[in-house]
Structures are given as C-alpha cells and as structure tokens.
C-alpha positions in Angstrom: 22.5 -1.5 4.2 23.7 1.8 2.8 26.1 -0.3 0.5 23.0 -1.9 -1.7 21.3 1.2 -2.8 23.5 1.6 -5.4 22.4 -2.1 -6.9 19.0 -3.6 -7.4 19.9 -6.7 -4.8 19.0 -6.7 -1.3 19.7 -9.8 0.9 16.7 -11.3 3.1 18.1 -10.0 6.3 18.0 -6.4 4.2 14.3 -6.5 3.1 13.0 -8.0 6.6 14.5 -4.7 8.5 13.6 -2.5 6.3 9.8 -3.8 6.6 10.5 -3.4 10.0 11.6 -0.1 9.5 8.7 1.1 7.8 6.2 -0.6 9.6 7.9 1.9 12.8 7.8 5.0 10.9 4.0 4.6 9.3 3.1 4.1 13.1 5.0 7.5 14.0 3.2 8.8 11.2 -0.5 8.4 11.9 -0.4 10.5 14.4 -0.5 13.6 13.1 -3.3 11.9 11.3 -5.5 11.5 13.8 -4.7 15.2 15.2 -6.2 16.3 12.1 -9.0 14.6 11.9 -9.6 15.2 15.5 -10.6 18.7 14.4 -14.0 19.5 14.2 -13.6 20.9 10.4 -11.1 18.9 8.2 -10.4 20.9 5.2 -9.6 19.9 2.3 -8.7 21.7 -1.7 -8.6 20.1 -4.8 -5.1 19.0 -6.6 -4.7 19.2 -10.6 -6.1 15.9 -11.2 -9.2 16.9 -9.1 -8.2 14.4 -6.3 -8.3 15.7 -2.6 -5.4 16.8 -0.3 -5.6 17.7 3.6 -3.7 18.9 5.6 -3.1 15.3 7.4 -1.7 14.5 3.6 1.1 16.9 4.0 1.9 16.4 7.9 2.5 13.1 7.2 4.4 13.3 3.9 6.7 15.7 5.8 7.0 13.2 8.7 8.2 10.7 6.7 10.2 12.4 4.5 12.5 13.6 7.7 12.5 10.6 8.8 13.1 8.9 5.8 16.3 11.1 5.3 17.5 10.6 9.0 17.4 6.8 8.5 18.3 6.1 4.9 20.0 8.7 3.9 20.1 9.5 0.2 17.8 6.9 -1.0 15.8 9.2 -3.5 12.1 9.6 -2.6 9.2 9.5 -4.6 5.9 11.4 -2.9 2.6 11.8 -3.3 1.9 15.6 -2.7 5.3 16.3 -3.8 5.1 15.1 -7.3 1.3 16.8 -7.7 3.6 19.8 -7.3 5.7 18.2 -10.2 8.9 17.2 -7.7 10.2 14.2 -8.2 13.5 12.8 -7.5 16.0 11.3 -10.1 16.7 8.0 -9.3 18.1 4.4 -10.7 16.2 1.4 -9.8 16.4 1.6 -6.1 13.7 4.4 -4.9 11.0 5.2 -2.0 7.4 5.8 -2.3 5.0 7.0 -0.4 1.3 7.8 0.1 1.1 9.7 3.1 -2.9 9.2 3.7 -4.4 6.8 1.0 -7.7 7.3 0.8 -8.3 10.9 1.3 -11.8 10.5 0.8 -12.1 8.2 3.5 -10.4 10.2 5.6 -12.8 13.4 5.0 -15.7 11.6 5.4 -14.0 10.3 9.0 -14.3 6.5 7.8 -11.6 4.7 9.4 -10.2 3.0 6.4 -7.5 5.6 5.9 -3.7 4.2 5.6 -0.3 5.5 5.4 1.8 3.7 2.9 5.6 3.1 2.6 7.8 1.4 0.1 10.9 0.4 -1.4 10.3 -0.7 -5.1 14.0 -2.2 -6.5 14.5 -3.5 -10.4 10.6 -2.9 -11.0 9.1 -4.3 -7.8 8.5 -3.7 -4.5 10.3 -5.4 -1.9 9.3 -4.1 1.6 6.8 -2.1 2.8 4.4 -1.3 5.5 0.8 0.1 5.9 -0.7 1.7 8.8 -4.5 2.2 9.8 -4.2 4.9 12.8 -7.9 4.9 13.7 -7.7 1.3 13.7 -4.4 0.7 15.5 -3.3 -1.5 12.8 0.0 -2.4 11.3 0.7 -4.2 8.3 4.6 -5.1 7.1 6.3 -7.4 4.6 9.5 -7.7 3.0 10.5 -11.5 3.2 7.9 -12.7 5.1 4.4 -10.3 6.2 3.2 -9.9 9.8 0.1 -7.3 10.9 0.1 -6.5 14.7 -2.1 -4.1 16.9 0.0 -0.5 17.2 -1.2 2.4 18.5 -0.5 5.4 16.2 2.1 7.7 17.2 3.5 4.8 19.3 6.0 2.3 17.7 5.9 -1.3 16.3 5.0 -3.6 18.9 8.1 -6.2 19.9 8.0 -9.6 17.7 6.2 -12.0 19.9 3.2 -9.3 19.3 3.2 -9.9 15.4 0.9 -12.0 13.5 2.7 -13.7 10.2 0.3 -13.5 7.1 -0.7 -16.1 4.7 -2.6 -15.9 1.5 -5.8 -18.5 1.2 -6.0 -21.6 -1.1 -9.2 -20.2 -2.9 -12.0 -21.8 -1.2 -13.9 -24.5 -2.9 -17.6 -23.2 -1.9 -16.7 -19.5 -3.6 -14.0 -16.7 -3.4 -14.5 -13.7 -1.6 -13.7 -10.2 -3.8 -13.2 -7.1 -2.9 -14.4 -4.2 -4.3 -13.4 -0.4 -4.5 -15.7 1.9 -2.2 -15.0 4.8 -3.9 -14.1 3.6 -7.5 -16.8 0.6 -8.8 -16.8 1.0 -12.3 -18.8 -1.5 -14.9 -15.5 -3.6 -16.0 -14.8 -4.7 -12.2 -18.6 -5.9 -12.1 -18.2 -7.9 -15.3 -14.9 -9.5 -14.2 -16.2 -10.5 -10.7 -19.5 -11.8 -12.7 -17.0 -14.4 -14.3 -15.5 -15.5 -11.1 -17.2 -18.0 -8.8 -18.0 -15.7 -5.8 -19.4 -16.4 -2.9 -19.3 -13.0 -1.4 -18.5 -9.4 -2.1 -16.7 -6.7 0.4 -16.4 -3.4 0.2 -13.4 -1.9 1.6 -11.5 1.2 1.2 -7.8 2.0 0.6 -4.9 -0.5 0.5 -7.0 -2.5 3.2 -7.6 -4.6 0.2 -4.3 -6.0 -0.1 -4.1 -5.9 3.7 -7.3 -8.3 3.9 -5.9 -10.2 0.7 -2.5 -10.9 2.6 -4.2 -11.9 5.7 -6.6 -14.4 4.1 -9.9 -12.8 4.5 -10.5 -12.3 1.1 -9.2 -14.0 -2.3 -9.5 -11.3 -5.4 -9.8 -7.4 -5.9 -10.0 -6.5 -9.7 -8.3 -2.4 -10.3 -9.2 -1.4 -13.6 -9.5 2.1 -12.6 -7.0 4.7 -12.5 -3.9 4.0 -9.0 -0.6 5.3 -9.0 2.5 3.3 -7.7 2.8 5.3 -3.9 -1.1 3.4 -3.4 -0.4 0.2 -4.8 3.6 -0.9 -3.6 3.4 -1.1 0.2 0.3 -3.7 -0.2 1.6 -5.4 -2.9 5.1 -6.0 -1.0 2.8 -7.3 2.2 0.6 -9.2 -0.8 3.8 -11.0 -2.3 5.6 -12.1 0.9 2.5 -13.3 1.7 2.4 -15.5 -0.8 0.3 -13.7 -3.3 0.2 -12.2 -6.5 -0.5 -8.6 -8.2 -0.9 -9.5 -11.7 -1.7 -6.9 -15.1 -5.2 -8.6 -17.3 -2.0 -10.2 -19.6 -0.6 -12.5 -16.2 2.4 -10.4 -15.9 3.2 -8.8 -12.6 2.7 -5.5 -12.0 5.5 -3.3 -12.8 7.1 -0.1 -10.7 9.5 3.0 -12.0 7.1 3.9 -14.2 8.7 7.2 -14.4 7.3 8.0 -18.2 3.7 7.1 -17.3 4.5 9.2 -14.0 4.0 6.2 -12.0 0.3 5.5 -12.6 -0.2 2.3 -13.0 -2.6 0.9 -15.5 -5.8 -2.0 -14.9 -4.6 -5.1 -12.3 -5.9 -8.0 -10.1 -4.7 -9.0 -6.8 -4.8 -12.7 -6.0 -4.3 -14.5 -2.8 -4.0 -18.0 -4.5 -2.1 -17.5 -7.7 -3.3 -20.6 -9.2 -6.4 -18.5 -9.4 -5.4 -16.2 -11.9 -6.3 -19.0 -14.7 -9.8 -18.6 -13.9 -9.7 -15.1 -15.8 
C-alpha cells in the first residue's frame, strides 16, 4: 500500500486492511490501559487547555506510534499528547490520527467507556479506522464496510468468522433514539434534541456514540461542544461505512486536516439514517 500515500486514492481492498490493521493494533493497545487503571491510584495533571492526561494516555500513544512506524512507515502522524506539546507532523492530505485514550475522564473515574482511537483521514475525510473499548473487550473497525467483534485487550483481532458487520437504522417510526455527551451536555444539544421526535435518550461516553450509532442502537448524537479530529475520525470512518452520516448544522460533512484550526473541529450531528438530517 506504500505506493498510495503519496495520493489521496486508496482502492477498497486498501481501506478494508488497513481497518483491519488498526482494529489489531488498538487491541494491542489497551493493554497498557488496563495496567494503568489496574493501579490503585491513577494519576493524572492537567494539559494547557485544562483537559486531563494519564499516564495510560502516553503508554498508549507511544504504543501506537512504534507500531504505527513499524507497519506504515513514513505515513506522518498526528497525536494527541504529542500536539498538546505543540508536535505535529507536516503532512499532505494523507495523515494518521490518533487519540490514545478518549475519554480521560472516564477513564479516571474507572467507567468503562474509555476507547483508543485510530485513523487515516485522506482528501478531508476519514477512510478507515478502528476503536477499541479494553474494559469491555470490544472492537470496532471500518474502512469499506464496519464490523465490531469481542477482543480481549492486549490480544489481537479475532479471525473473520468472529466479526459482526454494522448497519445504520432506518429511523424508527415510533421515535429516534439520541445520544447525549456524559461529560459535555450543554443547553444547544437540549434544544436540538427538543426538535427531534425522540423516543429515548442515552447517555454514553467517548466515541461509543458513533460505535452505538454504526451498530444501530441509536439514531442521532448532536456535538456542539468543543472535539478535535483524533476523537471524532475513527467513529466517523466506522459511522460512514456503516452507512451513516457526520454532518456540520449547514448539511455538509464534516471536514478533516484542519491544520489552521489545529484540528478542532467545530458543532456536528451524527446520523444513522441520512434521510434524517432534513428533520433539522
């Protein structure tokens, strides 16, 4: 695959190993996760944007960044705890990102809706990723089509008969379901789920909201908060192959390489059925 980097096209066979890829190497990864918060103290210090960082954040950045090299070798790299130290890579339209443990909070307060993220983002969008949930032994992967399967972290990704493909939901006529931020429910996410017709409300943490998006289980989740790109691409490349949508309050899809804004992303909704987005 080495010859594509330097172009933003990747063939289907391409995009469905390197899903495969990363859905291996987020396994490998949680790990050292769940060492850390096996501890009986899990520290943690503030970054410059007042966001948490543990130790499990930097194991598993490190991880994957080794193996990222090893495996793809000099496909630049945009990280989470490496660009709060201001490091980012220079790179075209082809790049890497990762979030190493999204949902720090989570993690410190030993819920178990933790992830590790990893994606490839070419020409503005994502096209392959995978999410792990170690204390859950969950795996989540997409890059043509999206498949979730039981994995035990540290372990690998189970063999193919062991996957479950993903499909998005028509929106169902008696009310969707919409999920909500744990840790970041703001006033304009309560108005725009007020317009909907909902049925029912979930509260989940992390980029288990695209997971539970992609897998059916839910039909909406408004952002309008602050996200950067490393916690948004890996569920949006499960979401999309899917068959759903990640759209900005005009309708357009959400855009990567975001490198002026230094890749935060501004206000978006997730949608399971696109012909939903019209309702807003």
């Amino acid at each position: 695959m080495t010859d594509h980097w330097t172009t933003p096209t990747f063939s289907p066979t391409d995009r469905a190993g390197l899903a495969r890829l990363f859905g291996d190497l987020v396994v490998g990864a949680g790990a050292l996760a769940m060492e850390v918060l096996a501890r009986p103290n899990v520290e943690s210090r503030l970054k410059d944007d007042k966001s948490p960082v543990t130790e499990a954040d930097e194991r598993v950045e490190d991880y994957l960044l080794a193996a990222l090299a090893r495996d793809l070798p000099g496909v630049p790299i945009i990280a989470e705890e490496a660009a709060a130290r201001g490091e980012t890579a220079p790179h075209g339209e082809a790049f890497l990102l990762i979030d190493p443990i999204d949902g720090t909070r989570e993690f410190l307060a030993r819920s178990p809706e933790f992830t590790v993220n990893l994606a490839l983002v070419v020409d503005g969008a994502p096209v392959a990723g995978a999410i792990s949930a170690p204390a859950g032994s969950k795996v989540w992967f997409g890059g043509v089509d999206s498949f979730m399967a039981d994995a035990a972290p540290g372990g690998a990704l189970p063999a193919s008969q062991d996957w479950r493909r993903l499909h998005t939901r028509k929106a169902p006529a008696q009310g969707m379901t919409a999920l909500v931020s744990k840790s970041h429910l703001d006033p304009e996410t309560e108005a725009f789920v007020a317009r909907l017709p909902v049925a029912e409300r979930m509260s989940v943490g992390s980029s288990l909201k695209f997971c539970a998006v992609a897998e059916g289980r839910a039909d909406v989740y408004p952002r309008f908060g602050p996200t950067m790109e490393w916690d948004t691409a890996a569920g949006d490349a499960i979401l999309r192959a899917a068959g759903g949508v990640v759209l900005d309050p005009s309708g357009t899809p959400l855009r990567y390489n975001k490198s002026r804004e230094k890749y935060r992303n501004g206000p978006f909704i997730v949608w399971g059925d696109p012909a939903s987005a019209t309702l807003s």
